[in-house]
Every structure is written in C-alpha cells, then in structure tokens.
Steps between C-alpha positions, in 0.01 A plus 500: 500500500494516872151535580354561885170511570380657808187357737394813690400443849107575558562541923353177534582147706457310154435577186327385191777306227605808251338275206587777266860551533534086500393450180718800367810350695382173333461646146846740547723169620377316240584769272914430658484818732653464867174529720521609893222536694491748795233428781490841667111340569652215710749646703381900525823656396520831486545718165909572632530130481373466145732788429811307593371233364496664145854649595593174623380260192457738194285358330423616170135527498247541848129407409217607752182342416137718689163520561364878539419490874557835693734342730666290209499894355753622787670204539666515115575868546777390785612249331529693167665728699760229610548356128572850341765596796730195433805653308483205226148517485336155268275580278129517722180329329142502655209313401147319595181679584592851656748666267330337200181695446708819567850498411615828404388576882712209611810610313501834637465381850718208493752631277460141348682423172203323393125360532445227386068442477291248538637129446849498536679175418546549103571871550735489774682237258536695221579822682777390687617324207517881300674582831794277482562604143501840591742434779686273234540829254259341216285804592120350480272743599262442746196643289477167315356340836090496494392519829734759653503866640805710580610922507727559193650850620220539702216423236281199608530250231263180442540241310225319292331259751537114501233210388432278809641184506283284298323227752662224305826636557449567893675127514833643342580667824671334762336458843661763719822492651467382856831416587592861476297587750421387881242255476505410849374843590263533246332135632433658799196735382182383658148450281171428648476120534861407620706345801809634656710243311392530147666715259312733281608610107361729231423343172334713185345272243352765317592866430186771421132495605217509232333770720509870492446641882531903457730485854750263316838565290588230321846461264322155356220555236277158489606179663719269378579154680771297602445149424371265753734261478821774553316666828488110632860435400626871706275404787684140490830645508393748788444232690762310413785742561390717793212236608225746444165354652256815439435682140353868472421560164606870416340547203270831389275229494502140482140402539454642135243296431352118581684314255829610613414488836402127419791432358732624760344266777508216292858552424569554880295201579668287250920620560424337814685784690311523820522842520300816683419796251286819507440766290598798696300807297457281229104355497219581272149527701319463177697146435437395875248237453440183771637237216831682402566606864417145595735387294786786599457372853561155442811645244621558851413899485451653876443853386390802244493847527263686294519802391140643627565860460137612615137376538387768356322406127556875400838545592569163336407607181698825478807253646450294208546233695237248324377380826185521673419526852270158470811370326721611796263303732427168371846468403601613837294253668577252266849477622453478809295241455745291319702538782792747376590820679403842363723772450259803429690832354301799525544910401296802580527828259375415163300789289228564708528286775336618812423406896296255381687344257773434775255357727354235278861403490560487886179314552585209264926462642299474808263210386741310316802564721643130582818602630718416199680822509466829677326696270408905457409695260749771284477753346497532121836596317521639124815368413667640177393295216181370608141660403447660815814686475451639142087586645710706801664682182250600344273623764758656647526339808884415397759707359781261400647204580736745748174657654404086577830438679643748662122669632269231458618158595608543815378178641309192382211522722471884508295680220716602181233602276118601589279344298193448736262723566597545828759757632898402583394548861153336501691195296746434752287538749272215388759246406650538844190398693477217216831362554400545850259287511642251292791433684258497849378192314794307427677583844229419669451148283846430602457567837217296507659185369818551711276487800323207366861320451602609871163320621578197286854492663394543880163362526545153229864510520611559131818302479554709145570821633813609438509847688368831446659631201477776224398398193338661155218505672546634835 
C-alpha cells in the first residue's frame, strides 16, 4: 500500500526528529509498503497544500502521529479537516500519546478511520496488512487487530490491547528511517552545550520509565532497554551519514539507574566516537552522584535536565515523584560540580500546592541558575491518561476529555485545572511575578556577561570576538 505519513508543523524555526513516525515508516517499508514522508514541520505548508497533495499523490493510507498539547489539539482539527475534504479521501490513522488514552474522543473529532494506541510499529503492521486484503476483496476484518479503535456505524469499537514489545525483541526493529526525512533540518536544533557548526540528533535507547509521577501519561508500562551495543552502532551511523557531532538522548528516562548509566559511558568512551551528548529531560537526581557524573563528563556529556518538579517535600509526595528536596540539592550541586550544565524543569499546581510552595521553587532556579537554559516555571497540566487527570475526574474538577480540550487547555503555561489551594486569579497572579523575577535574573546575567565581553574587546583587545550576535542565549 501507498502509505504517507504526515509531520505536522509545531510553528517553530526547528523542530525535534518525529522519532515516532520513523520507526513506523521503518517497520511499514520493511513490511514492502511504499513510504512518503511529508514535512509540513520543515517547510510550514499550509493545510490547502496537504490537500493537493493528497489529490495530487493518492496515496492509499495518511498516518498522523501526536502528542496531546492544546495547540497540537487545534492544529489536527485543520488538518483533519483537509484529509476528509479530498474527494478520494486515504484511509486516515492517528496514533502516539494524545489520541491514545482517549480515542473514542479522537474519532469523533478527527473523523479518523482509526487509533491506533500506544506502541505502534507491530500494530500499524498488521493493520495495514488487514487493510490491503480488504482492499484486495479477501474481506479480513479489522476487529482481529489488538491494539486498535474505530466507529462501526457510529459505535466506538476497541480492540483487545497489545503486549509491549518484549525488551529482547526491541533489537528486531530497524533504526528509523532517516532518509525519508530532512535530516539537514532536523541537525540544526540547538541543545545546551553546542557550537554553531555541530549538528544535533535524537536517539531513544530505552522506551518507559520505572517511575509513576501522578502528572505523567505514559503508553509504556516498565522499562525495557535497548542494548548497548545497538544505541552505539545508531549513534555510529548518525555520524557517519549526516556527520552528527552532538547526541540528546530522548528517552522517558535514560539515567534509569547507575549501572546503565555506567555502561552507556563506557560504551561511548570505548566506540571512540568523539561525540557531544546530553540528556535533554532525561536525568535522575536520585542517580546524580559525583562518581557517575564524573564519569558522564569525561563520556563527553555537557548537559542534563532534570525533571525537579518542586522543592516542596509535601507536594513531592502526593506527585509521586520519589524524590526529595535534599535529593534535589546534592544532586543539583553535584553536577555542577562535575562540570556539566543543568537543565532544571519545574511545575506549579499540584494538590495542594500553595504561595509558598511556588516560592521555595523560585528561590532555588535562582540559586542554582548557571545560565544553561532560560528557565520558568509552568503550570501543571492533567493530561488524559495520567493520574492527575483521572484525580480531576473524580473530584470533579474535569468533566471529560472534551471539557479538557476545548475549555481547559487553552495554553501550556495558563491554568487548566485548579488544584492548589489558591484561587484561578490569586494563581496566576503569583506565577506571573515568579516568572518575573526569574527571567529579571537571567536577562540581567546575560547582560552582565555581554558587557563583560564588550570590556574584554575594547579595553584588552579580544582578537576572538566575532561581532555582536543573537544566540540561544541572548
């Protein structure tokens, strides 16, 4: 079959490699179906090109992988709205974390033929392949497919769900299919830690997280890992073919414990790659001790972000979050001290977070601010699926997954659901003069060390200077 799969553009400069639909377009070629990609992300088309495109190439199938952002949210509703108009319409398939959790929603609002949830590479496989029969006149019907939703004269149907690829079997699946995609583009996202000429790429050498966060959907129960030896042999051919120089591991999670961490490094260390690599959202504070990030740093990592969430021991807790606040610290401290930049992720709105609670959070992004990224604090979403979200149910702070998107989640970094004890007004209120505050600091900072270089320049004639410029962080 004639598959396309469609990258939908975020509004952004660059974007973050669509990992998800390149292992399906790996999975579905290797299966013998014609894959196309289209990079509406790269080149901002609008939906009335994608139309003609449709009209234009027919393809038989159009597969839109999402997350379940509120902009993401509007964004698939235009171009749903383009897929269904085309007078040979394909058949349309959605898939990764938004519609999963909720799919009958997703149907309805789509007017997708199908969900398919959570992993998608042995699904999509086998459902296309009961597809082509159908088209074929064998007649398979589509209920035989675990891991599938669809309307059957308008009555939501789902199938029986599908076992998670086993961890020994995650080296089965081919490593995603970059040449269908623009790679040059992609190379051009900047990380903490890089230089204007290297080239950044996304590599995921695990899939899950072995922790339960109540503010977290996740379609992967457990963690299961790639081996070593197959992350080292994707980052070699990275480099290789579109001379990547800088890694961001993607992962849930990748510092999922010491060992692996261990093991990771040593592999680096020993491929002889000479590579940059970070883990983006991807560190563990309670793993961050001086002799593993000692030996990260000399593995050639220049950066983790943590996901911090609060310094608040109470609110902690009820995040599940198994982390402490002395945790947070020392582990904080610790990587600094090793000499690795620190990405610090933080959210305000938990059950029962209050005023203070929000400043014990502003007080330490002000101590331990060392310029690595601009950094604020957001405000806590319930996303459908995750334990918050169900908690919004039953309290009644949520009617539906409808009542989430079209009333609530208006914006990422506007209130959705109240959870504090403070009022909508009084919560707003405070996380402005937080943010406030906290980007004072880092403008400031910058300021600061711009003035610094202009002195260096004038006064002990820096022959380095290369101009005044914008950069990531000015």
């Amino acid at each position: 079959m004639k598959i396309l799969l469609v990258v939908y553009d975020q509004d952004a400069y660059t974007h973050w490699f669509p990992h998800g639909l390149a292992y399906i377009a790996a999975v579905l070629r290797q299966a013998g179906h014609e894959v196309c990609v289209y990079s509406q992300d790269q080149f901002h088309w609008p939906e009335s090109h994608l139309k003609k495109y449709l009209i234009d190439n027919e393809p038989d199938v159009v597969a839109i992988s999402l997350i379940a952002g509120y902009y993401q949210y509007k964004k698939i509703q235009k171009i749903s709205k383009a897929i269904n108009s085309v007078p040979k319409r394909p058949i349309y398939i959605l898939g990764g974390h938004g519609p999963s959790p909720v799919p009958e929603f997703w149907l309805k609002k789509t007017g997708a033929d199908f969900i398919i949830h959570g992993e998608g590479e042995i699904t999509a496989v086998k459902l296309l392949d009961v597809l082509g029969k159908k088209k074929s006149g064998n007649g398979n019907v589509v209920s035989k497919v675990k891991g599938i939703s669809y309307l059957e004269n308008g009555k939501f149907v789902k199938t029986e769900e599908r076992k998670l690829i086993k961890q020994d079997e995650l080296v089965s699946i081919p490593f995603p299919a970059w040449d269908l995609f623009p790679m040059d583009y992609y190379a051009m996202l900047q990380f903490p830690g890089m230089t204007a000429s290297d080239r950044s790429m996304q590599v995921i050498t695990a899939r899950g997280c072995p922790f339960h966060c109540n503010f977290c959907y996740r379609m992967d129960k457990g963690t299961r890992l790639r081996p070593i030896e197959d992350v080292i042999k994707e980052i070699r051919q990275l480099k290789e073919r579109y001379n990547i120089t800088y890694i961001n591991f993607a992962d849930e999670l990748t510092m999922v414990g010491v060992k692996r961490t261990e093991e990771l490094c040593h592999a680096i260390m020993d491929s002889g790659l000479d590579i940059k690599w970070a883990l983006e959202g991807s560190g563990r504070l309670n793993y961050a001790k001086p002799k593993l990030l000692a030996l990260m740093k000399k593995a050639g990592c220049v950066f983790i972000g943590y996901g911090v969430e609060s310094l608040d021991d109470d609110t902690l807790k009820r995040m599940n979050k198994n982390l402490t606040r002395k945790q947070i610290i020392e582990g904080v401290e610790a990587t600094r001290k090793a000499g690795i930049g620190v990405g610090m992720f933080m959210m305000f709105g938990n059950i029962d977070e209050n005023e203070e609670t929000l400043q014990k959070a502003v007080d330490f992004l002000l101590k331990y601010d060392d310029q690595s990224q601009l950094r604020t604090i957001r405000a806590i979403t319930p996303y459908p699926g995750s334990p918050l979200y169900y908690y919004a149910l039953e309290k009644g702070l949520l009617k539906d997954a409808a009542d989430f998107y079209d009333n609530k989640h208006v914006n990422s970094d506007l209130l959705s659901v109240n959870f504090t004890q403070l009022s909508d007004e009084e919560f707003h209120s405070s996380l402005c003069e937080a943010n406030k505050i906290l980007l004072r600091n880092y403008y400031n900072r910058i300021l600061e060390k711009t003035i610094e270089q202009t002195e260096e320049l004038y006064l002990e004639r820096d022959i380095t200077f290369r101009g005044y410029r914008h950069s990531k962080h000015n």
